[in-house]
Steps between C-alpha positions, in 0.01 A plus 500: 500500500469257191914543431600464836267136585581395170908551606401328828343221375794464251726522781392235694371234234867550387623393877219260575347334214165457692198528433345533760104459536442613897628848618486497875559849758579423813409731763649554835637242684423270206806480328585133611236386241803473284659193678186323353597593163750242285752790446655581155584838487502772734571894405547738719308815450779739435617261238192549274486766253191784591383297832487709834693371781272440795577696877291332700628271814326176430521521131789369342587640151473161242358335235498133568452260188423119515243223552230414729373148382461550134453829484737789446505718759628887537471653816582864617713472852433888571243685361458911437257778724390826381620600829890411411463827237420301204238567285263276409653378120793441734329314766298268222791481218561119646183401445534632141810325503352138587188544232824530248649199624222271474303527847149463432420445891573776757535367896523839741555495841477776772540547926153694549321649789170332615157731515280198499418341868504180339887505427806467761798558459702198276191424249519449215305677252363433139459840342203525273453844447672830550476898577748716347555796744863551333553882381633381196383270241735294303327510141456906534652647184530397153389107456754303258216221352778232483481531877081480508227687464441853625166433671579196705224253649541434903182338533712174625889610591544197770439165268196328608595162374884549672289566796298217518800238369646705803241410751469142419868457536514687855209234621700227356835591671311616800574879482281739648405798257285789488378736222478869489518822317848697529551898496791611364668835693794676421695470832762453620300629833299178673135638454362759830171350667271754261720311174392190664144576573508682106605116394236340640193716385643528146414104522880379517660208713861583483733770430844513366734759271530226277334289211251708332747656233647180398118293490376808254798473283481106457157544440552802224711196318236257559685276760319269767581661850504327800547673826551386850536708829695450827317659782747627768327733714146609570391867539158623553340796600507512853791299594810470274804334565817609547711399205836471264664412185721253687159309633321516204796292319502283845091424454568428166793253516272317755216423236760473207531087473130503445490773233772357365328158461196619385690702168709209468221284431314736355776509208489126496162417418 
């Protein structure tokens, strides 16, 4: 793993010379963050040495290099599921990738199903904790130190600072957000109503198949993690709805200019 991020990194420093200091993922439907970004470079997926190639409708396949403001910016238009048939090194080798590079903040974004009577559909949500219900972990095996540590600390994976620069910014710009815990599944199935009900009495918000491998990986490398969910349908217990990939990218393109503002200036100030 060491050899092939080190190549990577290599690789790309070699095409881009950035350094970048944010690493963003865009989740589904959230790709047109990228029109916000000052563009310098962008490499498509299969053009990088080691990196998957993502399969996903909604998720592009690039890395996309530039500026935002002052800061350097590199965001991930596509991102990788355990579901595709990658493992979990495979799914999380980006974020590797960006530590290399220079990022020191992670931004992640996800589409998520709603448990929480609070939510409808097209919040926003600030993620600040998470469950890991994924089968696989992605620091089982051998740790490498020059990575991080083998026992790694998740008493605070969601920044709490990020969070509250976050917060003031939404009441300044006069964007409506919400907080909440996520629970990360393996999909690609949309959760049954006894998944949904098992959501909410673990003491989770949201769900998505998302996230929660790339937060515990930025965190084994000591990087501040940010996370921010799109909420684009509700299911509970007794009465879900009826839904699909196509509307899930639909809800989400409807609350994308405000996520998009709110990580834009985010990465500003």
């Amino acid at each position: 793993m060491w050899d092939k991020v080190q190549e990577t990194v290599a690789y790309i420093k070699e095409k881009t010379g950035i350094t970048p200091e944010f690493g963003v993922i865009l989740g589904s439907g959230l790709g047109g963050f990228t029109e916000d970004i000052q563009i310098t470079h962008t490499l498509s997926y299969d053009t990088i040495p080691n990196f998957p190639v993502s399969t996903v409708e909604g998720h592009q396949g690039a890395l996309v290099f530039g500026t935002i403001g002052t800061k350097k910016v590199v965001a991930m238009k596509g991102r990788f599921h355990f579901y595709e048939g990658y493992d979990m090194k495979e799914v999380t080798f980006p974020v590797r990738v960006m530590k290399f590079l220079g990022v020191q903040k992670l931004i992640v974004s996800n589409a998520s199903g709603g448990v929480n009577k609070e939510y409808k559909v097209g919040d926003i949500v600030l993620i600040n904790d998470h469950i890991n219900f994924m089968p696989e972990h992605p620091l089982r095996g051998k740790n490498d130190e020059r990575f991080g540590p083998r026992f790694v600390n998740m008493s605070e994976p969601y920044s709490k600072a990020m969070i509250a620069k976050a917060k003031a910014l939404a009441a300044t710009l006069g964007i409506a957000v919400k907080d909440g815990i996520y629970l990360g599944l393996q999909g690609p199935t949309f959760e049954t109503l006894a998944e949904y009900k098992m959501v909410k009495n673990v003491g989770a918000d949201c769900v998505g198949m998302s996230t929660v491998p790339e937060v515990i990986v930025a965190r084994h490398m000591e990087m501040e993690v940010f996370g921010v969910s799109v909420i684009t349908d509700m299911g509970d217990e007794e009465n879900i709805e009826m839904v699909n990939h196509t509307e899930v990218l639909e809800a989400a393109k409807k609350a994308e200019p405000q996520v998009r503002r709110l990580i834009s200036e985010l990465i500003r100030n």
